[in-house]
C-alpha positions in Angstrom: 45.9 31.7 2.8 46.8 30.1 6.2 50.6 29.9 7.2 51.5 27.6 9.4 55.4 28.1 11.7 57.0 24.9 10.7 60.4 24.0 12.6 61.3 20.3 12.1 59.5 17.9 10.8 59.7 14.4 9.5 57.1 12.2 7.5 56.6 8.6 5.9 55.1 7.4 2.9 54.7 4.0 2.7 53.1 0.9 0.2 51.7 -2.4 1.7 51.1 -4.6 -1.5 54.0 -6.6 -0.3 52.8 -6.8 3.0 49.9 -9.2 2.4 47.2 -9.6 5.0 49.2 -7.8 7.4 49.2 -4.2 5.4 47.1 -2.2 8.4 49.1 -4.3 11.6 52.5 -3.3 9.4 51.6 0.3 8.9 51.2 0.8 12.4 53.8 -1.1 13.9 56.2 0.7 11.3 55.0 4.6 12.4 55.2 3.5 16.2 58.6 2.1 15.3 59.9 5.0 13.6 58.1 7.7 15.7 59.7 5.9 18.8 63.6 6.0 17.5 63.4 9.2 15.7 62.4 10.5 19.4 65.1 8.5 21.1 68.1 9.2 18.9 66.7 13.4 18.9 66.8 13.1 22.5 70.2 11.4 23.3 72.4 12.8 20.3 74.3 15.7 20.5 74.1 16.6 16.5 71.0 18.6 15.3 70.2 15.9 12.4 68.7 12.4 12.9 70.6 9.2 11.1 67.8 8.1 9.4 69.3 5.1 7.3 70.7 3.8 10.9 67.0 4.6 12.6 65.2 2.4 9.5 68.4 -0.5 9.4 66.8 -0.5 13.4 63.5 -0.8 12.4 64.2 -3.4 10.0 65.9 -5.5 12.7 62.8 -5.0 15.0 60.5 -6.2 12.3 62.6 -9.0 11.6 62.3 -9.8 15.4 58.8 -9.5 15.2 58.6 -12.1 12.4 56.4 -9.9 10.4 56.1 -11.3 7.1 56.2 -9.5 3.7 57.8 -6.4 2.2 58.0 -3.0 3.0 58.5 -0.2 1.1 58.8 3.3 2.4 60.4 6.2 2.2 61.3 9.0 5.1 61.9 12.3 5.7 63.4 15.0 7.7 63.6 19.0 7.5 65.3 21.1 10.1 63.9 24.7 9.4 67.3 25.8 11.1 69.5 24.7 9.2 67.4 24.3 6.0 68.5 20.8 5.8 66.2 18.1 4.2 67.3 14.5 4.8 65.7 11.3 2.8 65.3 7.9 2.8 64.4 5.4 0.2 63.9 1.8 1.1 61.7 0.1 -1.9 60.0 3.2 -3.4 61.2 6.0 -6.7 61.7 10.0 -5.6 62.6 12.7 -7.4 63.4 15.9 -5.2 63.5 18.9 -7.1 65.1 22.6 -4.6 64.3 24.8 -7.5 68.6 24.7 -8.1 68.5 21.0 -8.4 66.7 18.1 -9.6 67.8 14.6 -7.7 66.1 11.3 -8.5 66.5 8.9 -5.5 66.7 5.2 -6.4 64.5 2.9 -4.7 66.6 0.8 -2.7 65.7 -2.4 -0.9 62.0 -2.8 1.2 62.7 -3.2 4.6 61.7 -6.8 5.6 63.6 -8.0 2.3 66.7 -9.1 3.5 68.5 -9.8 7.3 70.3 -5.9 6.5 68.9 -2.9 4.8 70.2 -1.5 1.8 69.1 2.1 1.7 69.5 5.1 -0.6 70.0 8.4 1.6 70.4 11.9 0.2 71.1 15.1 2.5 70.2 18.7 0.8 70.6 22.1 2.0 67.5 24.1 0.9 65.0 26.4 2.4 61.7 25.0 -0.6 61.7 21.8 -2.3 59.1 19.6 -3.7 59.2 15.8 -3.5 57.4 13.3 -5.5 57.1 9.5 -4.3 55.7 6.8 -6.1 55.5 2.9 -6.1 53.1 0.3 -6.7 50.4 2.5 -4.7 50.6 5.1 -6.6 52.0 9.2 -6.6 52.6 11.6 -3.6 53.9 14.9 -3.8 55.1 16.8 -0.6 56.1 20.8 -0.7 57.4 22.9 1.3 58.0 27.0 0.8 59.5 28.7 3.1 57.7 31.8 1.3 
């Protein structure tokens, strides 16, 4: 079995039926968009974790800008390894996060490009292993990670 030294990490997972003939252009634009703040905010803030509801509310006004049509559902994520924190992000798709100690379903929340503001469901848990299963119109993912 291969082990691989994670320290922080973040990921998307994201639906495009809402985004029309734009799905591929949206998908892009919305991983350059987040890449690029999630780098920026790291860089300039003094705290160890990212705000990721403020990071997508930014992204949301950029694509807004952009007059990019259609809905966008997605959901985010952050682990620091150091301080076993796992951050998440719902805007337009289901999760249920299970640490082994807890099981937490996340609401969807509002797709970005929706409304003028974002109306997002956050949740913040201290663990060191979780699973997370994400699923909208596109269908099921399921992330893991062990620190085993």
């Amino acid at each position: 079995m291969r082990r691989f030294l994670i320290t922080n990490w973040h990921f998307i997972a994201w639906t495009s039926p809402g985004a029309g003939d734009n799905g591929v252009l949206a998908a892009l634009l919305l991983r350059a968009l987040f890449n690029g703040l999630l780098q920026d905010q790291l860089g300039q803030q003094k705290h160890r974790l990212p705000e990721l509801g403020a990071l997508l509310k930014q992204v949301n006004h950029l694509l807004r800008q952009a007059n990019l049509p259609g809905q966008f559902p997605l959901f985010v994520g952050y682990y620091h390894s150091g301080l076993k924190n796992l951050i998440l992000v719902s805007a337009g798709l289901n999760a249920t996060l299970n640490t082994g100690a807890h099981q937490v379903q996340i609401s969807n929340g509002v797709p970005l490009g929706t409304l003028g503001n974002a109306y997002l469901n956050q949740l913040s848990q201290r663990c060191d292993s979780w699973q997370c299963q994400i699923w909208g119109a596109g269908g099921r993912l399921r992330l893991m990670l062990s620190a085993e």
